[in-house]
Each structure stands twice: as structure tokens, then as C-alpha cells.
N, C-alpha and C positions, 0 to 999 in steps of 0.2 A: 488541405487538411483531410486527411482522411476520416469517413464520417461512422461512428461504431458507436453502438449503445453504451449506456453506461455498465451493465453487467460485463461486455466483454472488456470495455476498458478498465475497470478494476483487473478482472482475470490476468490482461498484459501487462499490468504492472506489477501485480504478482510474481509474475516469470520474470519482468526485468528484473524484482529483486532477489529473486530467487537463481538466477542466473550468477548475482554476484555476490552468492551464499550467506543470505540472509538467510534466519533460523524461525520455527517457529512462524507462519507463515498463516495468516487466520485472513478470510474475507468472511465481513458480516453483510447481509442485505438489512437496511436499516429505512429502506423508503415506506413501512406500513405502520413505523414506528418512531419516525423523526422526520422533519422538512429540514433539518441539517443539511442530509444529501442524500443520495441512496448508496452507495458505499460506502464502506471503510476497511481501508488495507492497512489491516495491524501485523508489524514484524520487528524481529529482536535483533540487534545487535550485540556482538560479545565484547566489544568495546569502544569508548567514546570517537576514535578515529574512526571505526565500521560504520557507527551507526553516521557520525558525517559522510564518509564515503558514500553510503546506501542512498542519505538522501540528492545530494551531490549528481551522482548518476543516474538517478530517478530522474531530476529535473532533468537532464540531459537528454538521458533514453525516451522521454516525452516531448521535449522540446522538436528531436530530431524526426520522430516517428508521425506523430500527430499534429506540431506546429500547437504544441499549448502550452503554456506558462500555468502557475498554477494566482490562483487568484488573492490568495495569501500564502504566506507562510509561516511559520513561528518556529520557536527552539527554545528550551529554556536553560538559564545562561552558563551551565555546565555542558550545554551539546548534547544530555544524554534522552533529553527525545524532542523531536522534530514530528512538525505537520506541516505537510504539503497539501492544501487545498483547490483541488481542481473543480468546486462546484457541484459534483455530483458523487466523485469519488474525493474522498479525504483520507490521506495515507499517514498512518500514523509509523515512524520508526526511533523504536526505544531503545536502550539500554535495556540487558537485562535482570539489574536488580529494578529498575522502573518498573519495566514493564508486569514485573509479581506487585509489585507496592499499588503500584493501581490498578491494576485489573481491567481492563476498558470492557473484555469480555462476559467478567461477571456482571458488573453494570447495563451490559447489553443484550443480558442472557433472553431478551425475550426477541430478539432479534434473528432470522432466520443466516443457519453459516453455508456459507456455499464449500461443498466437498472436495477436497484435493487436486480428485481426480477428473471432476468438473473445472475447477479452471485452470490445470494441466492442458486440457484436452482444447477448450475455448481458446484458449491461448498457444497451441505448441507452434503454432505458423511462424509466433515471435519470437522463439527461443533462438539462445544463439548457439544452441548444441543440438538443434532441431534441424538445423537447412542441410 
């Protein structure tokens, strides 16, 4: 298993989802404000097949990269949003009329958001339009 912090591990899953054009792509740092976990990777799908697809190859692209499962998981029973919890990082993938109806980020708004261009860059080593 490859051994990486939790901030960079959020960031690569970021990119894996974003690699398979996930929208809307938000990482909160939640560790000064929840023992939940210290991430959370929230992203949109544009519909119920996507957002399984997204989560689907998450598990996979983690499974294969890092040798992790994710320690739970949930879906609620329409499919249109899924969390994968890996203990530190928790990835949230919604639908996109969910993901307006709940908001995770206004909820979290006092939560610190990592910039684009920050886990672009943390992450581009995983990209599969990067090598």
C-alpha cells in the first residue's frame, strides 16, 4: 500500500473523479471541525447511471492504487447519491438535483475548501491525461 497523507489522498480521488468527468468538484478540510474525518470529496453527477459509474470506479481506482476498500458505504435507494468512506477521506457522489437540495457545502461552510488548483497539482502524478 502505498503510504500518502490524508490531504493528498483526497486530492487523488479528486482527479480519479474528475478524470471520469465528474462535475462540480468541491474538497472540504473538515479535520478542525468534525472527528468524522478530515476530508470530504463532494462531486455531481448528471445522472443516476454517472453518479453509479463515479462511485463504481472510485472504488476501483482506490482499490488498485492504494489497496483500500472503503470502510463503509451507503447509497440511498434511488442511486442518486453514494458515500464511500475511507476513514479520513469520505467522498460524497450526488446527483445533481441532490446535491442543490442538500447542500453539504453550505452546511460545512465553516469548513476550510482546498483550491482547484491545489489538488490539481497534489494530485497530477495520478492523472490519466497526465503521464
Amino acid at each position: 500500500m502505498k503510504d500518502i497523507d490524508s490531504h493528498k489522498f483526497a486530492c487523488v480521488i479528486a482527479q480519479f473523479l474528475d478524470d471520469k468527468l465528474a462535475k462540480d468538484i468541491t474538497i472540504l478540510n473538515i479535520s478542525n471541525v468534525s472527528s468524522l474525518a478530515d476530508y470530504f470529496v463532494i462531486v455531481t453527477g448528471d445522472s443516476t447511471p454517472q453518479v453509479k459509474a463515479l462511485m463504481e470506479t472510485t472504488k476501483e481506482k482506490v482499490k488498485s492504487t492504494f489497496s483500500r476498500l472503503p470502510v463503509r458505504q451507503e447509497n440511498d435507494t434511488k442511486n442518486r447519491w453514494n458515500l464511500l468512506d475511507y476513514g479520513d477521506v469520505v467522498v460524497h457522489i450526488l446527483h445533481k438535483d441532490e446535491r442543490e437540495t442538500y447542500a453539504i457545502e453550505k452546511f460545512w461552510n465553516h469548513a476550510y475548501s482546498i483550491l482547484e488548483d491545489e489538488w490539481r497539482e497534489t494530485a497530477k502524478e495520478y492523472s490519466e491525461y497526465n503521464k
